[in-house]
N, C-alpha and C positions, 0 to 999 in steps of 0.2 A: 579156623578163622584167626587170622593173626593182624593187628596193629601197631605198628611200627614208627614212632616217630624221634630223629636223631637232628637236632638242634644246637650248634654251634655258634656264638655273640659274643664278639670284640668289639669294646667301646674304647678309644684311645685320646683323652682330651688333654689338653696342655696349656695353658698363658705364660708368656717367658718373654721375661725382658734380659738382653743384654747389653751393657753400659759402657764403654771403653774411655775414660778421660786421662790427657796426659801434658802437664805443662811443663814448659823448659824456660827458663829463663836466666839470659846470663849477663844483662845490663848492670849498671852498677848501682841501682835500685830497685826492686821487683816487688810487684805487689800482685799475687796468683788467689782467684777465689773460686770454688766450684760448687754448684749447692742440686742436686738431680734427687730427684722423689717420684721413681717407675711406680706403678703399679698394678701387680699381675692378678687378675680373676678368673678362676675356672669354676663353670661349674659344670656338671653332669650329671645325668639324672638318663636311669634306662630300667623298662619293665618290661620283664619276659613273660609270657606265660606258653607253657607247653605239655600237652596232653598227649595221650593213646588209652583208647578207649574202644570198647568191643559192648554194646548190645544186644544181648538174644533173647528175643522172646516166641516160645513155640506152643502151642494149645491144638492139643488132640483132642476130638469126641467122638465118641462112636455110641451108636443108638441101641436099643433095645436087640439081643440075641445071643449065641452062643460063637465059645469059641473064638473070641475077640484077642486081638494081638495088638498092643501101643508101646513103640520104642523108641526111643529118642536118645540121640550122643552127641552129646555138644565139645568140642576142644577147640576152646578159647585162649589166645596169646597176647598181650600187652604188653609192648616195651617199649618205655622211652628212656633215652639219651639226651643230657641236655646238659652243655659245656658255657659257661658264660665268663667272663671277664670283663673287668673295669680298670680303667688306670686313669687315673685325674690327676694333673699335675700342676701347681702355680709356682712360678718360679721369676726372681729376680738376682741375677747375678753384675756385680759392679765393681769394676778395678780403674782407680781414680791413685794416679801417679802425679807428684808434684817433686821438682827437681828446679835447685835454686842456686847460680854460682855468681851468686853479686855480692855486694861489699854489704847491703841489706836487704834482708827478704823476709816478707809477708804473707803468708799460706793459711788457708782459710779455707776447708771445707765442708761440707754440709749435705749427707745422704741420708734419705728420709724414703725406704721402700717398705711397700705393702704388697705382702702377699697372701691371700686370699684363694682356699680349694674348700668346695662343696658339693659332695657326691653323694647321691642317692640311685639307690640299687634293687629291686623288688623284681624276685621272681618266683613263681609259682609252677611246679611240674607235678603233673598225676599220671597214675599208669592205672587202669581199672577194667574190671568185667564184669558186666552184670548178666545174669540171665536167669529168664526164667521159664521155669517150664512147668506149664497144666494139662495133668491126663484126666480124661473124665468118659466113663462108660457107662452107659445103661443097663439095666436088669438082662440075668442072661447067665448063663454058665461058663466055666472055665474061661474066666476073664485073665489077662496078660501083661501086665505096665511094667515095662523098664524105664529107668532112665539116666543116662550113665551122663559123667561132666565132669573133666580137668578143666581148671584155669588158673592160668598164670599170669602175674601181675608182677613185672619189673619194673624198677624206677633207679636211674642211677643219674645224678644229679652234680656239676663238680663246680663250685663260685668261687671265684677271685675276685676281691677287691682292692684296689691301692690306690689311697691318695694321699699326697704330699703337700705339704706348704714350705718351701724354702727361700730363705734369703742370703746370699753369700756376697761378704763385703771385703773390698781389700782397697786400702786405703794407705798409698808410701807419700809419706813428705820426708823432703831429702833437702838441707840446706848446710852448703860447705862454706860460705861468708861467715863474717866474723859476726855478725849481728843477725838473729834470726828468732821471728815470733811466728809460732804454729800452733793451729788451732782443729782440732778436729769434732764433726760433732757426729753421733749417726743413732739415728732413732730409727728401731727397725721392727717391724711388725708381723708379726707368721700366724695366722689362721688358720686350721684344718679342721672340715668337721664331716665325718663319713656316718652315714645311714645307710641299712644292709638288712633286707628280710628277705627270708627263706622259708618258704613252704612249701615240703614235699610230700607225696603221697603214694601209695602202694595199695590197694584196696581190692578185693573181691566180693560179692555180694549172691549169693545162690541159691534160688526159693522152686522149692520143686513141693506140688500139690496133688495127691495123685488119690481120687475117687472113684469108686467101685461104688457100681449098683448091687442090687439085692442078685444075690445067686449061689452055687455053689463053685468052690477050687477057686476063688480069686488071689490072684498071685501079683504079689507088687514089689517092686525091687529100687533101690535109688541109690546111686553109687555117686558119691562125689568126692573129687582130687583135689582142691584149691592148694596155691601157691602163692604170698607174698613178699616181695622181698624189694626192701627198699633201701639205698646204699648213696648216702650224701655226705661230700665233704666241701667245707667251706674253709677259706682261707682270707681275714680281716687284717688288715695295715693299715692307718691313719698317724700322719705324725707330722709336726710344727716345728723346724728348724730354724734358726740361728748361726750363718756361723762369721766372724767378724775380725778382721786381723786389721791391726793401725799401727802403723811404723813410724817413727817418726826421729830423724836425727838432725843434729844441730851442730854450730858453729861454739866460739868459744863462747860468746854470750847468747843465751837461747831461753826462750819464754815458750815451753810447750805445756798446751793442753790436748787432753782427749774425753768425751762427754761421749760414753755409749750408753742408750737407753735401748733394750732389747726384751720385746715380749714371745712369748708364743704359745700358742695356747690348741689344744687339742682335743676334739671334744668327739667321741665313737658310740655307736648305737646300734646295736646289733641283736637282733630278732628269729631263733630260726624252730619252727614247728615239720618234726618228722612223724612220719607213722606208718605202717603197716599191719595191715587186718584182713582179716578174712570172716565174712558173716554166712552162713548156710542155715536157714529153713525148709526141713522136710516135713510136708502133713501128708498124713496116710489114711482115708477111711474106706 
């Protein structure tokens, strides 16, 4: 008896803003302002659960006499496979060009993105075999109980998770006049927070009972193979970027400012319970 189950989950989420701004001005006064505040939320949230699993349950009895034969062989197989992946991604990308060829220019501007990634990830895979087997004979002579049982319990289990929060900002003020006030501000916010449990299992469980009445030559035998083996790898990534370029050039007389305020913050959680066992009770009377 063999159970088999092979389980493959791609979850692939994303929010993403892209920003393109570009002013040109080449009057003989300019006054250029841009002020854009995107913002990307992803969340994702996925829960796997996967099993293989083999029940046996067998009960012999034979009544009162001689000469009695009870045999029983159980081979039992469990294997599950099971492949998951997560990829969550928020993303804001902004490229805000300012270009000034007047005799005075005024440049002013103002990015203000939020990015925001929140993954949650729970999965759960077992491989198992239980069985069990009860012989029971009545009074009587040269009584016979075998009972023979391999069982194998495979679990192989492989998680990926990945999420991101990014902000990437590029910001050119460009002014060739002789008189130029530039002013940059960008306050930019990156949030990641990833949650990730894993519990895997590999388990055998073997209960064999084997009673003999009153008589003479009772023979009892109980042979058992268990196997567990349980083989998990997980792979966590969470991370909050930042990343911000302001350029800014001027004329012979030039008033520039630049005011970057930049957080990010990253916050991961991860959870993972393995095991492999094998439990066998033989009673004999």
């Amino acid at each position: 008896m063999a159970a088999e189950n092979d389980t493959e989950v791609g979850q692939d989420n994303s929010a993403e803003n892209e920003v393109t701004l570009s002013q040109h001005c080449e009057g003989i006064v300019c006054a250029q302002y841009v002020e854009t505040a995107p913002v990307a939320n992803a969340n994702a949230d996925a829960d796997v659960d996967s099993s293989a699993s083999n029940d046996v349950d067998n009960s012999q009895v034979s009544g009162e006499g001689d000469n009695v034969n009870q045999e029983l062989n159980n081979d039992t197989s469990a294997a599950s496979d099971t492949a998951v992946n997560q990829g969550n991604t928020a993303k804001n990308k902004i490229n805000v060009a300012q270009t000034c060829d007047s005799i005075v220019c005024a440049q002013g501007t103002d990015v203000l993105p939020q990015a925001s990634a929140v993954a949650g990830l729970d999965v759960d895979s077992d491989s198992s075999n239980t069985v069990n087997n009860t012989q029971t004979s009545d009074t009587g002579d040269n009584h016979n109980q075998v009972a023979n049982t391999e069982a194998d319990a495979a679990n192989d289990t492989n998680v990926g998770q990945s999420n991101t929060a990014d902000n990437e900002v590029n910001v050119l003020q460009d002014c060739s006049g002789p008189t130029c006030a530039q002013g940059a501000n960008v306050e930019a916010d990156a949030t990641s927070e990833a949650d990730l449990h894993v519990n895997t299992d590999a388990s055998n469980e073997v209960i064999n009972d084997q009673t003999a009445g009153d008589g003479d030559n009772q023979n009892q035998a109980a042979d058992t193979s268990v196997s567990a083996v349980n083989d998990t790898t997980v792979s966590h990534e969470n991370s909050a970027d930042n990343d911000i370029n302001v350029e800014q050039t001027g004329g012979d007389t030039s008033n520039q400012s630049a005011n970057v305020d930049a957080n990010a913050t990253s916050t991961s959680s991860l959870n993972i319970n393995t095991g492999a066992s094998n439990t066998v009770t033989t009673t004999q009377d």
